[in-house]
Each structure stands twice: as C-alpha cells, then as structure tokens.
N, C-alpha and C positions, 0 to 999 in steps of 0.2 A: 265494620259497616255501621250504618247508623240503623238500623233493629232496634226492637225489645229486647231482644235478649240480651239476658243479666251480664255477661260481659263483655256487649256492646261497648262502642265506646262513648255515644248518645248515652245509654243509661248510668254508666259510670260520670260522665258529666250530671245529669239529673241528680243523680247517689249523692253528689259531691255537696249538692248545696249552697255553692256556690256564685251562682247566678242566677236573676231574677226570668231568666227563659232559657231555655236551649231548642233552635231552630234551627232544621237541615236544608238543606237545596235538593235531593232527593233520598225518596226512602231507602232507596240501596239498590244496588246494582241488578243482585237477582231477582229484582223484581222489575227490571227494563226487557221488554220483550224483546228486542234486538240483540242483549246480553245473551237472552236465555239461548237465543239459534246460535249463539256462538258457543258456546257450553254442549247444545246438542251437537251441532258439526263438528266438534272435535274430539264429543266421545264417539261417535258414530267414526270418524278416520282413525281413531285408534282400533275398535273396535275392526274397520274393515283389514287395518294390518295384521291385526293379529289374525285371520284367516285367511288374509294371502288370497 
C-alpha cells in the first residue's frame, strides 16, 4: 500500500533515492470508507457462520 510504513512500497521508493518526488493517487485502500464496510461485511458474514 502506499502507507508510512517502513515497508510500504511508497516509503521504499522514498528510501531509494532515487527520484526527485514520489506521488500517489490514493492513500490506500483502508482508508476509503467504502473499503472499510467491505472488510466489516465480511468479517461480520464470517463471523455470522461460524455461529450458524
């Protein structure tokens, strides 16, 4: 994802040195609210299987 985090692939491009900017088109995924109800919704249908 394109994060901070150190082994992002954003920050390893930054690390690298290699170019004079590194720019994303979005911050990353888990931070799109439409992502996230997708991420809830399917822990919650797993969740509802395994109590049947």
């Amino acid at each position: 994802m394109a994060g901070d985090d150190e082994d992002s692939w954003l920050s390893q491009f930054k690390a690298a040195d290699c170019f004079d900017s590194v720019d994303t088109q979005i911050a990353g995924l888990g931070e799109i609210g439409d992502i996230q109800q997708l991420y809830i919704d399917h822990a919650q249908a797993a969740i509802d299987s395994l109590n049947g």
